[in-house]
C-alpha positions in Angstrom: -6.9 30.0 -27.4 -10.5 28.4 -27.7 -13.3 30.7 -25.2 -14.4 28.1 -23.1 -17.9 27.6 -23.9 -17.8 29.6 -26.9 -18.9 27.6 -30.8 -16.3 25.6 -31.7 -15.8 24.0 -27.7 -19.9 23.1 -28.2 -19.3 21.7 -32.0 -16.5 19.3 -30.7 -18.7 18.5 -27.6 -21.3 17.5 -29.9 -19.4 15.4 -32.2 -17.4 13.4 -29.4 -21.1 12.9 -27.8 -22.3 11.8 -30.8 -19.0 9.2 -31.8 -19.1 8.0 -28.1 -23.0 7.2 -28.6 -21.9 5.3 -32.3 -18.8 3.3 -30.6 -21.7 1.9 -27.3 -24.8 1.3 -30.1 -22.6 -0.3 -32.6 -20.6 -2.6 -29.7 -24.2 -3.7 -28.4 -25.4 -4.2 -32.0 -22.1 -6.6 -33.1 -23.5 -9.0 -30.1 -26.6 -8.9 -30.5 -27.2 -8.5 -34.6 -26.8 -10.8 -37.3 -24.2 -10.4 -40.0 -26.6 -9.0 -42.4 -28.3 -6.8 -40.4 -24.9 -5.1 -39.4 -24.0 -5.1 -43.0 -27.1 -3.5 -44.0 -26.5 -1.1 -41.2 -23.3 0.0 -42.1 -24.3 0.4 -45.7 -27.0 2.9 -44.8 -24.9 4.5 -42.3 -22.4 5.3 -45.2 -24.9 6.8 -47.5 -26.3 8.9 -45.3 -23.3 10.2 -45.2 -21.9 10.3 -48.7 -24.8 11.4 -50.4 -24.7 9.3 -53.3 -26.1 6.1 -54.1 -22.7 4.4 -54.9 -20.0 4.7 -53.1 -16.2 3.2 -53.0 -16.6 -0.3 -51.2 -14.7 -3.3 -51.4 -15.9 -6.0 -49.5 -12.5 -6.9 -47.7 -13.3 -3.2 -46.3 -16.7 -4.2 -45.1 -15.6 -7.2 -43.4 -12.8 -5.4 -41.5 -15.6 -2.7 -40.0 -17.9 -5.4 -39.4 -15.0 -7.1 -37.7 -15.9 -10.8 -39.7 -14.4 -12.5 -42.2 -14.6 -12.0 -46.0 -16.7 -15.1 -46.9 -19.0 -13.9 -44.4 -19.3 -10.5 -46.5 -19.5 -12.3 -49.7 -22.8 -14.6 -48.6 -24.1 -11.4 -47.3 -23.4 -8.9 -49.7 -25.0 -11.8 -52.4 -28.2 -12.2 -50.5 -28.8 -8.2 -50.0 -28.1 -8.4 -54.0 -30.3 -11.1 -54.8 -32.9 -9.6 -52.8 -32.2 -6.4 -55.2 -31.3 -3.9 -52.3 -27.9 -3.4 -53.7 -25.1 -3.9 -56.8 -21.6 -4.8 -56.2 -19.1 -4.2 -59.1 -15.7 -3.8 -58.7 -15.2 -1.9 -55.8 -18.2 0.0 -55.9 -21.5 -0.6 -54.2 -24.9 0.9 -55.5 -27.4 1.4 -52.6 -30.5 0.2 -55.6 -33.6 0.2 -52.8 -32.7 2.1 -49.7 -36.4 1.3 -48.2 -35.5 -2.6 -48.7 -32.1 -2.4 -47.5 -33.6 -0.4 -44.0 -35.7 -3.5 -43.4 -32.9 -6.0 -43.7 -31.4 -3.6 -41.2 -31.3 -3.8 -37.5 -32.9 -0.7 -35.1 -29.2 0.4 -34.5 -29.7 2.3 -37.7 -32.3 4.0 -36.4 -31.1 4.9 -33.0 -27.7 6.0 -34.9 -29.5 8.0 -37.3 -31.3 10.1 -34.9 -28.9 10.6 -32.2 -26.5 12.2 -35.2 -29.2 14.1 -36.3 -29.8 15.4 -33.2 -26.3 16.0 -32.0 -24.6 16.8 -35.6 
């Protein structure tokens, strides 16, 4: 039996604010932003969270969390390449200039990135 109020009830408290903050931000951001700011989003969302500069990502997977279709991804993905922000290869993406890719970025990374380190 968890105490109520005791550490773990205010950890999963915290958490469930903090995903119920993500799911509004990211609903408002996927009307208002543009494909490539929501891609650059999610990238640096991800490696704040992995801790590595490359990561597993294929870009079928990042069209299905951006909720658009592959092409889309593909001119995207090319442009935030081009611009030398990132590397595809094979599955993999390499996060190449972080400060770059955070100005291709909309201010929902922002907003996310503070309320989970405040809340997380």
């Amino acid at each position: 039996k968890v105490a109520a109020g005791g550490e773990l009830t205010w950890l999963v408290h915290r958490y469930t604010q903090a995903f119920v903050t993500q799911i509004g931000q990211q609903v408002a951001c996927n009307g208002l932003h543009t494909i490539e700011e929501r891609c650059a989003r999610w990238m640096l969302l991800t490696h704040d969270r992995v801790g590595s500069d490359e990561f597993p990502l294929t870009q079928e997977f990042l069209a299905q969390m951006l909720g658009v279709r592959r092409p889309s991804v593909t001119v995207v993905a090319g442009i935030l390449q081009q611009a030398g922000f990132i590397r595809f290869h094979r599955g993999r993406i390499t996060i190449t200039d972080r400060r770059g890719l955070e100005s291709a970025s909309c201010g929902c990374y922002g907003v996310l990135r503070e309320v989970f380190g405040r809340l997380v």
